[in-house]
C-alpha positions as MATLAB code, in Angstrom:
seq = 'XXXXXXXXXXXXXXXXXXXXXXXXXXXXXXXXXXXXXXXXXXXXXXXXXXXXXX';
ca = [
      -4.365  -14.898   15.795;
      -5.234  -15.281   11.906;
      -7.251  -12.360   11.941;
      -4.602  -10.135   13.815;
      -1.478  -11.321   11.547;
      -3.567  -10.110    8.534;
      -5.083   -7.175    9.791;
      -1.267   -5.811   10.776;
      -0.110   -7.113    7.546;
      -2.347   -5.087    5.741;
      -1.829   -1.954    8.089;
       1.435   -1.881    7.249;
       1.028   -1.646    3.487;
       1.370   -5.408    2.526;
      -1.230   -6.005   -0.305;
      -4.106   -8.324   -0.216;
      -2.697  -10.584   -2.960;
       0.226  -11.177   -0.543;
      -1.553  -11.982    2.721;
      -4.064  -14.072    0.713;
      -0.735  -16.182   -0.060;
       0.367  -16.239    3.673;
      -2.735  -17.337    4.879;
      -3.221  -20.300    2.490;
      -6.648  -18.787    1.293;
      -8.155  -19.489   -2.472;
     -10.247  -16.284   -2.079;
      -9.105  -13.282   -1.632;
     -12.472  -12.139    0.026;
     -12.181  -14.593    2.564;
      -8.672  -12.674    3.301;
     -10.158   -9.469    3.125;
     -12.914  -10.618    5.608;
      -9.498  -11.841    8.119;
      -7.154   -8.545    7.117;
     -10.091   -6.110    8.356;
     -10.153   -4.295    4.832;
     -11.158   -1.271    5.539;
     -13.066    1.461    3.868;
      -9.983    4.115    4.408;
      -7.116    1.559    2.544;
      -9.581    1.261   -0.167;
      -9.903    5.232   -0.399;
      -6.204    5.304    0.073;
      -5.590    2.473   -2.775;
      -7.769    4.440   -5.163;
      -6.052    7.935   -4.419;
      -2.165    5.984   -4.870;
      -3.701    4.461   -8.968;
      -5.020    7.961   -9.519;
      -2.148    9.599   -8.606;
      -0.135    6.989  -10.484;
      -2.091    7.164  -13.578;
      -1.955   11.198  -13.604;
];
């Protein structure tokens, strides 16, 4: 149930820092290993700061 309340957290555009809050964790790479992280958010994060920072 963890694992699927983080994943859709993160789906839905919640950040990492966040769910890391919710789910009580002092890592956030155990939270990442629970949200599902996965390799299209992080291409999408990088694209939003490079847009941001153009």
């Amino acid at each position: 149930m963890r694992h699927s309340f983080a994943t859709e957290l993160v789906a839905s555009g919640t950040d990492v820092l966040t769910v890391q809050t919710l789910l009580g964790h002092e890592s956030v790479s155990t939270t990442q290993v629970y949200a599902h992280v996965q390799q299209e958010a992080r291409e999408k994060a990088i694209a939003n700061l490079l847009i941001t920072n153009e």
